[in-house]
N, C-alpha and C positions, 0 to 999 in steps of 0.2 A: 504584626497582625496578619501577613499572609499568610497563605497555604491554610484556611481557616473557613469554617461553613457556617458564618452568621446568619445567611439566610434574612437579610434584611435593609430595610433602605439604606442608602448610603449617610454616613454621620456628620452630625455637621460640628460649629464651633473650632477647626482648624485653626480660627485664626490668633485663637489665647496660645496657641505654640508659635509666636513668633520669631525665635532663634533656630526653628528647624531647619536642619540642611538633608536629612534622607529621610524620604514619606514612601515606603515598600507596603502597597497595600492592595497586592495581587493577588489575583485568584483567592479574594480574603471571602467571596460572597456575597458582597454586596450588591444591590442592586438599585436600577432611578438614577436619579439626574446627580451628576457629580456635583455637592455644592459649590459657590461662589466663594467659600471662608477658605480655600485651597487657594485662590489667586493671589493672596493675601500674606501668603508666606515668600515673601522676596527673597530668602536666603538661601532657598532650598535648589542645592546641587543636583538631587537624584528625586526625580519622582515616577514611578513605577505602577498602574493601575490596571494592569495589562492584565485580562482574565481568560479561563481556558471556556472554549466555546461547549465543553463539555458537561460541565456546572451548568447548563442552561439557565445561567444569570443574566441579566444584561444590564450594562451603564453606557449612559447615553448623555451628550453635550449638546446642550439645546438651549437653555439660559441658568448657566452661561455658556456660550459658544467656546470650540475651541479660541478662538482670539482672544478673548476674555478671559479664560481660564491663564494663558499662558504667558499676558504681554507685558504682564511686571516683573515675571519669573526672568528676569535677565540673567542669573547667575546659572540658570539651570545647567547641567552635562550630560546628565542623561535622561531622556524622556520617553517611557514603557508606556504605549496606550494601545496596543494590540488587543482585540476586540471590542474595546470601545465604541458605540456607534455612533461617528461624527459626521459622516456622509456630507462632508463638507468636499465642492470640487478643486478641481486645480489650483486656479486665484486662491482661491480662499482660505485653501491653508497653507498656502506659499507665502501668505501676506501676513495670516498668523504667527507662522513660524519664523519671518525675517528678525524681531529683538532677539531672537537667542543665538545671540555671534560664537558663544562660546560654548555651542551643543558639539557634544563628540559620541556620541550613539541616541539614533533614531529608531526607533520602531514602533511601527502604527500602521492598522489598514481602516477598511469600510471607508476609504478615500475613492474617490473616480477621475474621468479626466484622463489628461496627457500628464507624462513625466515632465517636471519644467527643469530649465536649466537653471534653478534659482543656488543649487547645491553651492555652485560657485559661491556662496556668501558666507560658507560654513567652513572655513581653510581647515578647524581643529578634528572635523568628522571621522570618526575612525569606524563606525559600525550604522552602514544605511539596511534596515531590515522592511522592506513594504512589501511581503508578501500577501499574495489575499488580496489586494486591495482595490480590482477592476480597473488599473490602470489600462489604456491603450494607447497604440502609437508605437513610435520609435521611439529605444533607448538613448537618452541627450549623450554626453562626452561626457566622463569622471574624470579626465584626463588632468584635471587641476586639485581632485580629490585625494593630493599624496599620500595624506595619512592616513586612509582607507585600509582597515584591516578585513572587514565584512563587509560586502556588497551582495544583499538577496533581496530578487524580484519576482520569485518563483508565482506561479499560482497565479500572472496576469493574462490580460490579453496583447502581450507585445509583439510590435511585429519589426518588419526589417532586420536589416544586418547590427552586428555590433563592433563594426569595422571603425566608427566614430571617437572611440577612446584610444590613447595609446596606453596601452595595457603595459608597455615595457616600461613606464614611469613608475607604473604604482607598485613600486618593489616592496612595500608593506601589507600589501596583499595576503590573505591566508585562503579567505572562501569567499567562491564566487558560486552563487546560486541563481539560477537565469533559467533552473526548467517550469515545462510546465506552461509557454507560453507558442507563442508563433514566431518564433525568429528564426530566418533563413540565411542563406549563404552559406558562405564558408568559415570555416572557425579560425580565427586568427592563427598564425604559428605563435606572436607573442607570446598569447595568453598562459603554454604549456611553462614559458618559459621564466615567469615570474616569480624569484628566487624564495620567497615565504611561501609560496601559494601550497595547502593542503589539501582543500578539498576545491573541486571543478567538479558541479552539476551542470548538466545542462539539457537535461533528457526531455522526454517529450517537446520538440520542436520540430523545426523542419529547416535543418543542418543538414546540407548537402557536399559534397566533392573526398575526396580524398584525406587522409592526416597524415602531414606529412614525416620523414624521416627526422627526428629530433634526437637523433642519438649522442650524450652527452649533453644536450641543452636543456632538456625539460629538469625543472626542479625534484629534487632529489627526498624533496619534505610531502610530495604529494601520496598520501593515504586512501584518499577518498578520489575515483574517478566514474563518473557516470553522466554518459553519451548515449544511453538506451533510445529507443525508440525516434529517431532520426531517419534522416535517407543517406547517411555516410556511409561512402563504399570505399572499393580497394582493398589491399592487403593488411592483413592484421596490423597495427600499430607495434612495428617490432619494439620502439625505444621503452613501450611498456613493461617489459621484462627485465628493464634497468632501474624500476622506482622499487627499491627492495623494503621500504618501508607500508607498503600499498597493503591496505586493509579489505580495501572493498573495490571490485571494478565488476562493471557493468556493462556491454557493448551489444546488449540482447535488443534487435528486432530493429537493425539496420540491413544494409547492401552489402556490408562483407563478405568477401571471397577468398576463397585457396583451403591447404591443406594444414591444420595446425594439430602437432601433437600435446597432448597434457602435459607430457613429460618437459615441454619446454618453461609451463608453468612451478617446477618444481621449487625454485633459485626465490619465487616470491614466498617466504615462509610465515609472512603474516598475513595470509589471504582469510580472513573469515567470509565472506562472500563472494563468489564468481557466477556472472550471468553471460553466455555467448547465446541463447537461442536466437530462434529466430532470423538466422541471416543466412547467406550462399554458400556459404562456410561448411566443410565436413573437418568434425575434429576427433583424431584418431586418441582411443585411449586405451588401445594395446599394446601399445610400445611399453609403457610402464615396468619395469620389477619392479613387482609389490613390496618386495622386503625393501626398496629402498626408497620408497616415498614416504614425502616430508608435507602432511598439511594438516600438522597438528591442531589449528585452530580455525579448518574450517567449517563452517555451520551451515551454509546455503552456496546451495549449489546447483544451477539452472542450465541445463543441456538439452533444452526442445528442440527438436527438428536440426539437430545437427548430423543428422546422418550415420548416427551410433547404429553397428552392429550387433553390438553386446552388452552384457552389464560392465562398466570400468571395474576392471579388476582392484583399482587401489581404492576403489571402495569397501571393502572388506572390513579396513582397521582403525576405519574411521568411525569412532564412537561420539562425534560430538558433533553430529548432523543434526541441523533442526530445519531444512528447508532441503527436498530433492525431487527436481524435477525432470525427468528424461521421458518426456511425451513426443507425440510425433515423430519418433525413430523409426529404425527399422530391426528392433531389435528382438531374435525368436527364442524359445524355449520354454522353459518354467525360470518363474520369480525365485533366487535363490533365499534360502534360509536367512543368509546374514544382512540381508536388507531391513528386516526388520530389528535388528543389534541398537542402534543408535538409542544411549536412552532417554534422548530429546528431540527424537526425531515427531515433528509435530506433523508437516505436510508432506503428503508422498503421490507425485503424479506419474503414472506409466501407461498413461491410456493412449491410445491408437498404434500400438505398437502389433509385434505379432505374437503372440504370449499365450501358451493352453494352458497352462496352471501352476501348480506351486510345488515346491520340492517336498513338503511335506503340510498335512492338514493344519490350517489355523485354527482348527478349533478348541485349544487350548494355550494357544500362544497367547502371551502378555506382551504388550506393545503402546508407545505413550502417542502414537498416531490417532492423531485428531481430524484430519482432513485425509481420505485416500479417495482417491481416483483412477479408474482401471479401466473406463470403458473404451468400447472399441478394439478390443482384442481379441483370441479367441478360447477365451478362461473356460473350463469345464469341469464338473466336478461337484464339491462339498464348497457351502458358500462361505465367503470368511465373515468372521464377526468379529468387531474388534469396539471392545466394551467402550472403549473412552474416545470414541470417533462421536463426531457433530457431524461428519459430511460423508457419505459413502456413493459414489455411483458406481455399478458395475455395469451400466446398462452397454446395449449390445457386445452380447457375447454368447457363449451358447452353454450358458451352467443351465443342467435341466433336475436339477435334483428338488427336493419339497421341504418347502418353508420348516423350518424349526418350531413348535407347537409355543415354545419360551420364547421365539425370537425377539419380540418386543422389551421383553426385561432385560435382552441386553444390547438395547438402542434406547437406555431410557435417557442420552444426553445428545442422540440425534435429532436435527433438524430437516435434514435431507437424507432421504435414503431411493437411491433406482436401482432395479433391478430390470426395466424395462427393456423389450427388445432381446431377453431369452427362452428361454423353455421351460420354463417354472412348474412345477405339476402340482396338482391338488389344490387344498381350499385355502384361505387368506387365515392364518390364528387371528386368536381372540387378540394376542396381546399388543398387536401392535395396534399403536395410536402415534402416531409423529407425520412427517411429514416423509410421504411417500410415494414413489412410481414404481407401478405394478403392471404399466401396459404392453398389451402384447407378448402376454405368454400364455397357458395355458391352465391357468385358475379355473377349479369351479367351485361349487358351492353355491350357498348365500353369502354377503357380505353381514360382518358379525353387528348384532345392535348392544355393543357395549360399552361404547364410548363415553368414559366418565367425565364428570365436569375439571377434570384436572389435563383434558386434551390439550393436547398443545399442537396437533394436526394443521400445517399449514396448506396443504398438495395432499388432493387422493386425487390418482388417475390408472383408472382399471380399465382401461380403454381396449376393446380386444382382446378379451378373455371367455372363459364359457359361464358367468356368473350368472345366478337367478335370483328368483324370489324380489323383496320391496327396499324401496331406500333407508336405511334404515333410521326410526325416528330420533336414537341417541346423537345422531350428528348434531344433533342442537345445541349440544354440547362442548363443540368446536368451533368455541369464539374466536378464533385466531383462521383458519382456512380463509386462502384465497381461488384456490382451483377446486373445483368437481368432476371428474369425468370417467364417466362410467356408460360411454357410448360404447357401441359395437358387443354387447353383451345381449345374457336374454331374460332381461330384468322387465317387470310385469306389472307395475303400478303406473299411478297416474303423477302428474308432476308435482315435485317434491316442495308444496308450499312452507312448509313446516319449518321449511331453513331460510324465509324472509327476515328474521331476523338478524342472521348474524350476520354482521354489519362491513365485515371486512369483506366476503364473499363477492369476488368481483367476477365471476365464469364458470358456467354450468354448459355441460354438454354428456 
């Protein structure tokens, strides 16, 4: 009965299945109080209620309480209550949770409170997942939790070190998930070296000092590593270039420092993600022959503020880009043709760089970029339009040429669009309606009153333009707008009551 949209209270009578051992009734729809006839079923191994918070259903333990629900299920081994709202504290479902000696994967949040050390009770535990859950505190010791295959805390409010475990015990380790929280210090050396261990998150904290030289030590199975957003400095993590099975590594928007060429990345050929922005780091990616790079599966590829001169040349033959970001560079000339090649290239960031324009007009290039971002450069010229984008900023740059009269029919799937902070000439077309920044160029006309009730206009901001005439009355039209602004023009009516209505409208100037 999971993966199912009943859309209705939750059922009761459970308890006429009294020989059940696996009750799998997740993200089924249900919603209300979990009945009492579920406690009722003593035999049951596996029970799984766990809903995606996206379904905006909600099941909730209130009577009967988690302790009630769970405290005959002695047999239980696996228990799935992830979204569930049991907003039960610490004790309380420590105390719940103690009959079931023989639980070996947990996971449940909308808990609060301190971590307790009550784990120690559960020798069989192989899988702790409390993400979500507004835990605070320090993380207690697992150090007795051998059978431990998954440990994730991600998404609390934890703090301190997690120097408390001895990580070199739980050699059945695979994932350790701990971002997303406030834990400091220094990262264990253990940790890397945990002979199962896969993936190690640990990102968003406040991880500080050095990683040390593990050459030869760190586990050899590790695929998954992300350290993003920390204060770890030093030199690049050489022994990384030794995990050849590594899938995804992340180390964007720490203290890193020195000189790293791409080409030393070449040896990891299962890279589908690399993120270095963000740190001290300049990483050279001229050194490359193109004819002999090898990163056939990479998809996302994050190089902000690394101190790039140029486009990475062994980006060229790479057709199976869907994330690339090289912002805050220092990189000059025209945007080459084969950047736009990838044909799942979904987000392309190049804004703040030094960039006048493109090697050839977009205005008939086909491109599956959804998200572009340019601004801050110094783009001139013909504007690009790229049909199947939701997000365009060009703003500050110095394109001065004049709106397309169609432009709006082909942004009918954008949300944002700027063009703010150029030299725009002439009047604003009828056709656009989305969500848009126009300020600070050199628009005149009226602004158009066409606006049909199919707007989807979140943002007009004409702020600094030459525009006249009255506000126009169609904006009424645009139930979804949260900005207005149309200061600094030479607009001639009186103030624009006619849009007290719409209800999202949070700023008018």
């Amino acid at each position: 009965m999971a993966l199912n949209l009943f859309m209705t209270a939750f059922p009761t009578r459970f308890d006429k299945l009294e020989n059940l051992r696996y009750l799998n009734l997740s993200e089924a729809g249900f919603t209300g109080q979990i009945p009492i006839e579920i406690s009722r079923l003593t035999r049951l191994a596996t029970l799984d209620l766990s809903i995606d918070t996206l379904f905006r259903t909600t099941l909730k333990l209130e009577k009967p309480n988690l302790k009630t629900l769970v405290q005959n299920l002695t047999k239980l081994r696996f228990l799935h209550l992830y979204g569930v709202n049991i907003s039960a504290m610490g004790n309380e479902w420590c105390q719940a949770l103690t009959p079931l000696t023989e639980l070996q994967v947990l996971s449940i949040n909308n808990l609060s409170g301190l971590i307790p050390q009550f784990f120690t009770k559960f020798p069989n535990l192989t899988c702790i997942s409390l993400s979500s859950v507004n835990f605070s505190g320090p993380i207690p010791s697992f150090s007795s939790s051998i059978n431990l295959r998954d440990l994730i805390l991600a998404l609390n409010q934890l703090n301190g070190t997690i120097h408390s475990t001895d990580w070199s015990g739980l050699s059945k380790l695979e994932i350790i998930g701990l971002g997303n929280n406030k834990l400091s210090g220094t990262i264990p050396p253990t940790l890397f070296g945990i002979p199962s261990l896969r993936t190690l998150s640990l990102s968003h904290n406040q991880f500080n000092g050095s990683i040390g030289d593990f050459h030869g030590k760190a586990s050899s199975l590790i695929n998954t590593l992300d350290l993003s957003n920390n204060m770890l400095q030093g030199q690049f993590p050489m022994f990384v270039f030794e995990l050849h099975g590594l899938t995804s590594l992340n180390l964007s928007s720490n203290n890193f420092s020195g000189l790293i060429p791409v080409s030393a990345f070449q040896n990891l050929r299962n890279l589908s993600a690399l993120g270095l922005s963000y740190n001290r780091w300049s990483i050279d990616a001229t050194t490359i022959n193109i004819s002999s790079v090898s990163f056939p599966t990479l998809a996302e590829l994050d190089l902000a503020s690394c101190n790039l001169t140029e486009f990475p040349g062994f980006l060229k033959n790479r057709i199976s880009l869907h994330v690339l970001d090289l912002s805050k560079n220092q990189i000059h000339g025209k945007i080459p043709d084969w950047i736009w090649k990838p044909i799942d290239l979904a987000r392309l960031n190049l804004s703040q760089n030094f960039l006048v324009g493109f090697e050839r007009p977009l205005k008939n290039i086909t491109s599956s970029v959804e998200i572009l971002d340019l601004h801050g450069n110094q783009l001139q010229g013909e504007i690009p339009i790229l049909s199947n984008a939701a997000y365009l900023d060009y703003s500050n740059n110095n394109f001065n040429s004049v709106l397309p009269a169609q432009i709006g029919d082909s942004l009918q799937y954008a949300f944002f669009f700027s063009l703010s902070n150029n030299n725009i000439q002439g009047s604003i077309p009828e056709s656009i309606c989305n969500s848009n920044i126009l300020k600070r160029n050199n628009l005149s006309g009226i602004i158009s009153d066409t606006s049909s009730k199919s707007c989807q206009l979140q943002t007009l901001n004409l702020n600094q333009n030459r525009l006249e005439g009255k506000v126009p009355n169609s904006l009424v039209n645009c139930k979804m707008v949260k900005l207005l602004d149309i200061g600094n023009n030479h607009i001639n009516d009186s103030f624009p009551s006619h849009l007290k209505n719409i209800a999202t409208l949070q700023q008018i100037q």
